[in-house]
N, C-alpha and C positions, 0 to 999 in steps of 0.2 A: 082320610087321616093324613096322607103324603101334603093335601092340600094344601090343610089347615096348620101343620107343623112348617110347614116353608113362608104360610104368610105371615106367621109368628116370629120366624129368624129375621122375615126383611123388616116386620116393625122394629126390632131390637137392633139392628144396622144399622135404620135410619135413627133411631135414639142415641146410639154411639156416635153418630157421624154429628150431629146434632150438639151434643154435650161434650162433643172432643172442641167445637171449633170457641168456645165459650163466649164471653160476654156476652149473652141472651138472660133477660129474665126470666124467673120459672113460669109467669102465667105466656110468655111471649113463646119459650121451648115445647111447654105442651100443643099451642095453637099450633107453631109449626109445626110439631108431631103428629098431631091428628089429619092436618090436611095433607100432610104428605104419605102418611102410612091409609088414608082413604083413598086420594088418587092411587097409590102404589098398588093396592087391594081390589081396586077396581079393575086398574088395566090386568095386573095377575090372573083373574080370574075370568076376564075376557079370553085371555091366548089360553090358557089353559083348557076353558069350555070351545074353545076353539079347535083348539090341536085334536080334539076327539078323545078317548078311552082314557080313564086317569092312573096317572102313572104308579107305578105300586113298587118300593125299596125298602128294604126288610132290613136293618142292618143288627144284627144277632151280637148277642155275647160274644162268641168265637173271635168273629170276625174282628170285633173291637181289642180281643185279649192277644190275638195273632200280628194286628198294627202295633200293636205296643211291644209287644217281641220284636219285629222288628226295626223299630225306630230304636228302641237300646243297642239291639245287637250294632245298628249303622252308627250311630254314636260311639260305640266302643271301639269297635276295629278304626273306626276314621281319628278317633284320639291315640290310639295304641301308633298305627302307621306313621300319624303326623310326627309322634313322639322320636320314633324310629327313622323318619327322614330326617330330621334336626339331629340327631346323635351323630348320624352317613355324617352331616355336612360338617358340622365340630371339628368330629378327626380325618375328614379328607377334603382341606384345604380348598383344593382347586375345584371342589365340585357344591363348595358350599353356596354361592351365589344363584347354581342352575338349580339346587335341592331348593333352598326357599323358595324360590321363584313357581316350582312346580307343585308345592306345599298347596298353595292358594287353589291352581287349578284343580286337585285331587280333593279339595274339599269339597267343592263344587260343583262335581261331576257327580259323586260318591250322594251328597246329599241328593242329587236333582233324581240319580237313579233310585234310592231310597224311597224317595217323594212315590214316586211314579211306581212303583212294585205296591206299595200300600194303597195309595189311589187305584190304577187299575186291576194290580191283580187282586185282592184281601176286600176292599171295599167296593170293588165294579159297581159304580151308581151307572145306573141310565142315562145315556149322554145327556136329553135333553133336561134332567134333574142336573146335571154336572155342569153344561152349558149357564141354567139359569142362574144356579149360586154362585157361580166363579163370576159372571156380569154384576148380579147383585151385591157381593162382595164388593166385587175392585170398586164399583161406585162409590158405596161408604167406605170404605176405607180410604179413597179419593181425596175424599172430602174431610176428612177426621188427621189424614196423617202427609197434608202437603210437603210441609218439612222435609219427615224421610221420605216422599220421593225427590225430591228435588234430590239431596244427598244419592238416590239411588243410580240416577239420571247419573248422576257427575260420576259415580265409580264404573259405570258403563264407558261412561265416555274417556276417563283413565286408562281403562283395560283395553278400551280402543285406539288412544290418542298415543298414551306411553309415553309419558313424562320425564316419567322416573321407572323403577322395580324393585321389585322386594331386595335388601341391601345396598341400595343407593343411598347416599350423603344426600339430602335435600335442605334445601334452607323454605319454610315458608312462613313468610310474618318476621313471628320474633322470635321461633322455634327450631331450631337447627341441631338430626340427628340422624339416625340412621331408618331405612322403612323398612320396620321389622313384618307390617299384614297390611293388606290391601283389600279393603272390603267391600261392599255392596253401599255399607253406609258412613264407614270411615277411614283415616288410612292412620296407622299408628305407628309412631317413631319414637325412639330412644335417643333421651338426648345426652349431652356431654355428662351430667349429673344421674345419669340412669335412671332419668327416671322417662314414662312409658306415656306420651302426649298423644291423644286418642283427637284427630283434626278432621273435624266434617268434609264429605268432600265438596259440597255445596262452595264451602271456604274458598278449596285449594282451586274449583275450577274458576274461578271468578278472580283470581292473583296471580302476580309472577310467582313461578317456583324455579328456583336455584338449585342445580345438580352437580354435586362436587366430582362424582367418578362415571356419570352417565353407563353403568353397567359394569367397569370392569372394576380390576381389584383395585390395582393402585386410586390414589387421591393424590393431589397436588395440598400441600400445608403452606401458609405462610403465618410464620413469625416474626413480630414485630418488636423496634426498639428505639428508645428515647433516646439521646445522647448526644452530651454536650457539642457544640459546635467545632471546639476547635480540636478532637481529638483524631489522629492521626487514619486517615481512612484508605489508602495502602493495607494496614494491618489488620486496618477493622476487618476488610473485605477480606484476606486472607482467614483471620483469626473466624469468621462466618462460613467460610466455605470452608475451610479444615473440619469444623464439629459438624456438619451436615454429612460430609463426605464418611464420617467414622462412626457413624448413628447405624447401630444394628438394625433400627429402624428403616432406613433410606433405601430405596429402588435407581439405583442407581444405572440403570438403562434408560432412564430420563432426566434432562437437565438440571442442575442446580444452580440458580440465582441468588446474588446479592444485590440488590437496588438502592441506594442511598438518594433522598434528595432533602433539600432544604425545607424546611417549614415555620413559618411565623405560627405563638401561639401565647396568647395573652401579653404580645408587646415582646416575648422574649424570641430569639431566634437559633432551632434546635436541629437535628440532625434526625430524619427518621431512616432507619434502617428497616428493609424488607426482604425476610432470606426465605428463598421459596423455592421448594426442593420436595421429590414425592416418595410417598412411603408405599412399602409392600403390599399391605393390607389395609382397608378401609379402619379395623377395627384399632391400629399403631399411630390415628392421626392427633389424636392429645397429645400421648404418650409423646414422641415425635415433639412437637411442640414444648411439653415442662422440660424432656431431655433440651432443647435447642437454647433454653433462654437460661436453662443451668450452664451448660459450657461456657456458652459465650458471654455470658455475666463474668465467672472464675478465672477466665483468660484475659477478659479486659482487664480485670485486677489483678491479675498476678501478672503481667505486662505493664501494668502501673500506665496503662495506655486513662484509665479512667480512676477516680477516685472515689469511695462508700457514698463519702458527704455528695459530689456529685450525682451519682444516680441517686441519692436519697431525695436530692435537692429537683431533680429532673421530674422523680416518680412523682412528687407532690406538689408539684407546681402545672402539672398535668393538666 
């Protein structure tokens, strides 16, 4: 009975493995099916009459109704905690980087122990029944789901490599936010518009990634501006480092810069300003920036250092 139900699941693998990779005609997927679930059937029943006495696994109601108990129960407590370490880190600041960061590891763990109490203790197959489906398995599933390993492969080598961490600023592509999870199959970031970009990692290992705070709180902002050539850049640069310097926002144990240089741009010749100065918190770097370009927009004009029609003239000729 154990036999004949095992060499039914591997026909059904190899049929999945089969109709996952597609482009195959139906009369071509059946030929492949048959020939491969015959050779598969063949060698099976070689090692099997081989190995001597046939193996015999009973898996009962109980057992079934006591897996599922606790795969809920591991599901609840692991979302209630996660819930519960994200709250920790909300209102105590300075531990929120090392709460996410350990969020990922507790899922991880919590699952694999999960796994493993329902596999060996609740279901105890016989290793060599345990051995042959986990081979049989990972084959078609091999073959069926390349993709996500490749992606799996890359968040291994993430978790190895360490790029980036959960609340790191990362720029990848044309996506640029914060890395709220780190997954087995994707890493998902929040970006400037809140909204929640799910990036294979297959992607990220294959590209440059850009890390704005490598781990800690602060970030480095720059903010940037157009402006007419001939306006008076003594003031500019003061009238720049004044509103950086007075931003609720600014960390001010790290330097603040004003850059000005020359730039040709469609024949006319303009002044680009770059005030680049760090903030507290990863999560104050917008913020930070619309405050920067408010100030120092309102002082250039109320210093009459620039005029409306000017920057209007500047912004659209951009």
């Amino acid at each position: 009975m154990v036999k004949t139900t095992f060499l039914i699941f591997i026909k059904l693998l190899l049929l999945a493995s089969v109709l996952a990779q597609g482009g195959f005609s139906q009369t071509k997927a059946d030929t492949t099916i048959q020939t491969q679930a015959a050779d598969t059937t063949k060698t099976l029943s070689e090692s099997i009459e081989i190995s001597g006495p046939q193996i015999e696994w009973n898996i009962s109601a109980g057992k079934l109704i006591w897996s599922l108990i606790v795969f809920l129960t591991a599901l609840l407590i692991i979302r209630y905690i996660s819930r519960f370490l994200e709250k920790i880190g909300e209102r105590w600041t300075n531990l929120r980087l090392l709460i996410k960061r350990v969020i990922p590891v507790f899922r991880i763990s919590s699952w694999t122990f999960a796994i493993y109490i329902i596999i060996a203790g609740i279901l105890a197959p016989p290793i060599e029944t345990l051995i042959a489906v986990t081979a049989s398995a990972g084959i078609a599933v091999g073959f069926a789901s390349q993709d996500i390993l490749k992606n799996i492969f890359g968040g291994i080598m993430i978790l190895f490599d360490r790029p980036f961490q959960v609340g790191d600023k990362i720029q990848v592509g044309s996506h640029y936010g914060e890395v709220m999870q780190i997954g087995l199959r994707t890493v998902r970031v929040v970006t400037a518009d809140d909204s929640l970009v799910s990036i294979p990692n297959s992607e990220i290992v294959n590209q440059s990634v850009s890390n704005s705070n490598s781990g800690e709180f602060n970030c480095q902002v720059v903010s940037e501006f157009y402006l007419p050539i001939a306006v008076d850049l003594v003031r500019l640069k003061k009238i720049a480092y004044r509103a950086a310097a007075v931003s609720r926002y600014v960390y001010l144990n790290k330097p603040i810069a004003v850059i000005i240089k020359n730039e040709i741009y469609q024949g006319r010749s303009m002044l680009k300003m770059r005030l680049k100065a760090y903030v507290l918190d990863i999560r104050y770097e917008f913020a930070f920036a619309s405050e920067m370009t408010e100030l120092v927009l309102q002082q250039l004009l109320k210093e009459k250092l620039v005029t409306e029609e000017q920057l209007a003239a500047d912004f659209y000729n951009k």
